[in-house]
N, C-alpha and C positions, 0 to 999 in steps of 0.2 A: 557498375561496381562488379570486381570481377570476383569469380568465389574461390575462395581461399581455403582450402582444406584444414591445411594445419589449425587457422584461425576457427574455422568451424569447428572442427574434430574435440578444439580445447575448449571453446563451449559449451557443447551437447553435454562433454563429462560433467562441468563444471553445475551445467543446469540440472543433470540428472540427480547429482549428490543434492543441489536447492530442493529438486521433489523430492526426491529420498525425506532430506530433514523436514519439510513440509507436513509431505502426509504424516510422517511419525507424531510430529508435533498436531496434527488434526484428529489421526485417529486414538491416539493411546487416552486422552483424556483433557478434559479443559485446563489444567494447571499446565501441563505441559505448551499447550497453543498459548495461555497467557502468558510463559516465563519464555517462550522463544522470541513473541512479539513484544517483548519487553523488549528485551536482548535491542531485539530488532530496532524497537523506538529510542531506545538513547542511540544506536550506532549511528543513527537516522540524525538525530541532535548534531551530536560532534561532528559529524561533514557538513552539516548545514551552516556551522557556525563558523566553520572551517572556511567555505566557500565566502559565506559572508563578509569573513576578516581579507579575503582577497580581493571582495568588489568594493568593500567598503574600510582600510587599515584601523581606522577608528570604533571600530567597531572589537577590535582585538582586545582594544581597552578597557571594554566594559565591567562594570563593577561585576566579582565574583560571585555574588547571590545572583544576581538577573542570568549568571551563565547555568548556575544550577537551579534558580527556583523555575525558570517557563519549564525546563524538562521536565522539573518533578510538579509544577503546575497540570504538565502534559498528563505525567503517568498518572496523577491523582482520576483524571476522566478514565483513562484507561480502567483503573479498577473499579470506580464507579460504574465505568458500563459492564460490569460482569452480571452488573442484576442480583446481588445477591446468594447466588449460586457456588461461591467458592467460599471460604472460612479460613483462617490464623489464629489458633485459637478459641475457636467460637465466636471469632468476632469477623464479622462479613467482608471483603474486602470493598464490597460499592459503601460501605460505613467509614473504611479507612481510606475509599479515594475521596467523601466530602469533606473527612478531618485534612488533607494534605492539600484540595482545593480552597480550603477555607485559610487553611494559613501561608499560604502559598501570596492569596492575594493582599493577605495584610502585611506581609513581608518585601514582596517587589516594588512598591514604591518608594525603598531603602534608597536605592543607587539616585533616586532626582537631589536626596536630602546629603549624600556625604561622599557624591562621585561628581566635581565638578566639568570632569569629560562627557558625563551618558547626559545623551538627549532624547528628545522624544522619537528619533528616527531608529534609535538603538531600540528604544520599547517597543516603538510600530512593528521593527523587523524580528525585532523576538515572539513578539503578537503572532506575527506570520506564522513563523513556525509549529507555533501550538493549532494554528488552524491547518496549515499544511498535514505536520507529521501526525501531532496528537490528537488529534480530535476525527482526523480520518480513520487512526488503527485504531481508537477506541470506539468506532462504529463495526470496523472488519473484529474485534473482540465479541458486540453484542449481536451480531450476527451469529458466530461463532455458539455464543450462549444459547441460541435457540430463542430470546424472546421475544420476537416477532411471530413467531409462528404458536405463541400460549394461547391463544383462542381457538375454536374451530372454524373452519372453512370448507363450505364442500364446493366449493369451483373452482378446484381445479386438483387435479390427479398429482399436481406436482405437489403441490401443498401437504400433500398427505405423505408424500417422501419428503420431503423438509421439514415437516414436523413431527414424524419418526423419527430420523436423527437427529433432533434437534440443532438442527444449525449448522451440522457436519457439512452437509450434499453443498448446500450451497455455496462454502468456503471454499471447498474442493474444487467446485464448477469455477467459479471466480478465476483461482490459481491455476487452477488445468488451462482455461480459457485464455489467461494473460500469456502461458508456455506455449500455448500450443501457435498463439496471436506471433508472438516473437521471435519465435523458430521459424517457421512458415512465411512469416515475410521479411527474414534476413533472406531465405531461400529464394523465395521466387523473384527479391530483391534482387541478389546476385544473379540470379539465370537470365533475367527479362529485363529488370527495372534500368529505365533509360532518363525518367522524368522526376527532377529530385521535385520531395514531399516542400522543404522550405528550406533558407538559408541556417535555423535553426539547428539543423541535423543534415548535414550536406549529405549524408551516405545515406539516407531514406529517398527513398522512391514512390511515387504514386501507383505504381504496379508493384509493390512490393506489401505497399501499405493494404490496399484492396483487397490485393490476392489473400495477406494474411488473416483480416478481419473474415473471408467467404469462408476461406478452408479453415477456422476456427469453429464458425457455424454449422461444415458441413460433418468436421469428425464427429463435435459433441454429438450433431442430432442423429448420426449414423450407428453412434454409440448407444443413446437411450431408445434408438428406432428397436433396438435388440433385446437392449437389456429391462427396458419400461414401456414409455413410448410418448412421442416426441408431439410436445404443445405448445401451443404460442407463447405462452409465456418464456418457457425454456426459451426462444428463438428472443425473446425477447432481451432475457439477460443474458443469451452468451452474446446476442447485438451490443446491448448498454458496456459489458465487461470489455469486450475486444476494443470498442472504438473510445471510451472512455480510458482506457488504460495505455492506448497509442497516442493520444493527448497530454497522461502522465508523464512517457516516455519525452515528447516532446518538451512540456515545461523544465522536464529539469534538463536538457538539453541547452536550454535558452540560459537556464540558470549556469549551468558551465562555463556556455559561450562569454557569457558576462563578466565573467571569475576567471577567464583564459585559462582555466583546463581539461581534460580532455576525458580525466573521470574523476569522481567525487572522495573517490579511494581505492584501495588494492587488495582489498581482503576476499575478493573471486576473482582467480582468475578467467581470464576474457570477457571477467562482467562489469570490474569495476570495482566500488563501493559497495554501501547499507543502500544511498539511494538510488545509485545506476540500477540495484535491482529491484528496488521496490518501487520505486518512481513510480510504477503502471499499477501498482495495487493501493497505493497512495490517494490518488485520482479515482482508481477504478469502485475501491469499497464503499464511499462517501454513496458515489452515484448506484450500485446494488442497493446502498441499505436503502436508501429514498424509496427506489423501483419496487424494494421487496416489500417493507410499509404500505406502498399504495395497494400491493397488488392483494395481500394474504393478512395484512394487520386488522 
């Protein structure tokens, strides 16, 4: 794959303004990270459904609740996993995501009773989605929240900066890790890579792929060697984040390939989509919060 400047060039910008709105959205406060990843999970919806109705035309049919209730099915976990921590009112939003979980599931079985088209393959693949989009950004939210880390723990150093922030460090390590995974192995993709990754994604490379997962491992830990200093664990999650979210990258690749197109949408350019770019945090936050559970819960 040869490299391509202009296409690179319109990238980096396009990826620099994703970290810009990122970090803004991580540091200024939790309402802000849950109203971008809102944003984020319906955009994520509409191409899903979108691609769907391309693999599947029948599926374009489906009854108008099931198109909006699994999303707000979705969001309903989303606020739920806030833990409490955020308020409308005085009233909690993980209290307003069981109220919109709860009727969410007594409302979707609507379309079996008065949409003679929706079948069980319509429910199955909407099913999917809430576990794909939803139920992964509502674990990268309780991340986010900090409640993994409301206990004490003294083994390990990192622990103690993750539970300072509250949930901050980690989100950020996540997302830095998935940019710096992505960039770094379009790069050494293009200069070296000779041996595609799979039919999946013809333009990946196993020396692209590799190269990018090491030199993800070697900035972060180059970076906290300075600024803290650099523990297993850490090597841990920016391992789990890099190679779990070139995984993401790849499924929804597969998912294109399926759908015969080539991005999921156009709203970045030279990125694509909601899920061309989130694809890898999709995959990658599900596998963090597991990691971070076992490691500091």
């Amino acid at each position: 794959m040869a490299f391509n400047v202009s296409v690179f060039t319109t990238r980096a910008k396009t990826a620099i303004i994703f970290a810009a709105i990122m970090l803004t959205g991580m540091f200024w406060n939790e309402w802000s990270f849950f109203i971008l990843f809102s944003i984020v999970h319906f955009g994520c919806w509409y191409e899903y459904q979108k691609l769907s109705s391309l693999i599947d035309p029948s599926f374009h049919q489906k009854h108008l609740l099931d198109r909006i209730g699994f999303p707000l099915l979705g969001w309903g976990f989303m606020l739920f996993a806030t833990t409490g921590k955020l308020e409308v009112l005085n009233v909690p939003l993980d209290t307003i995501g069981i109220w919109i979980i709860q009727a969410s599931l007594f409302l979707l079985p609507a379309p079996f009773f008065f949409n003679k088209l929706y079948s069980y393959k319509h429910f199955l693949r909407s099913l999917l989605g809430v576990l794909y989009i939803s139920l992964s950004l509502a674990l990268l939210i309780n991340l986010r929240s900090g409640w993994i880390w409301g206990f004490a723990n003294e083994g390990s150093s990192l622990h103690t900066i993750l539970a300072l922030f509250s949930g901050q460090i980690i989100v950020i390590l996540l997302i830095v890790t998935i940019w710096i995974n992505d960039t770094m192995a379009y790069i050494v993709g293009s200069l070296i890579g000779k041996t595609p990754l799979t039919d999946w994604s013809p333009k990946k490379t196993w020396e692209g792929t590799i190269g990018g997962i090491l030199l993800s491992v070697i900035v972060i830990g180059v970076f906290f060697y300075f600024m803290a200093s650099i523990t297993i664990d850490l090597i841990i999650l920016v391992l789990i984040a890099a190679v779990s979210g070139t995984i993401g990258d790849l499924i929804e690749s597969k998912f294109k390939r399926i759908a015969g197109v080539k991005d999921s949408g156009s709203f970045m350019p030279g990125h694509g989509g909601f899920l061309d770019r989130f694809d890898s945090i999709i995959i990658a936050a599900p596998c963090i919060w597991i990691v971070s559970y076992i490691l500091y819960r």
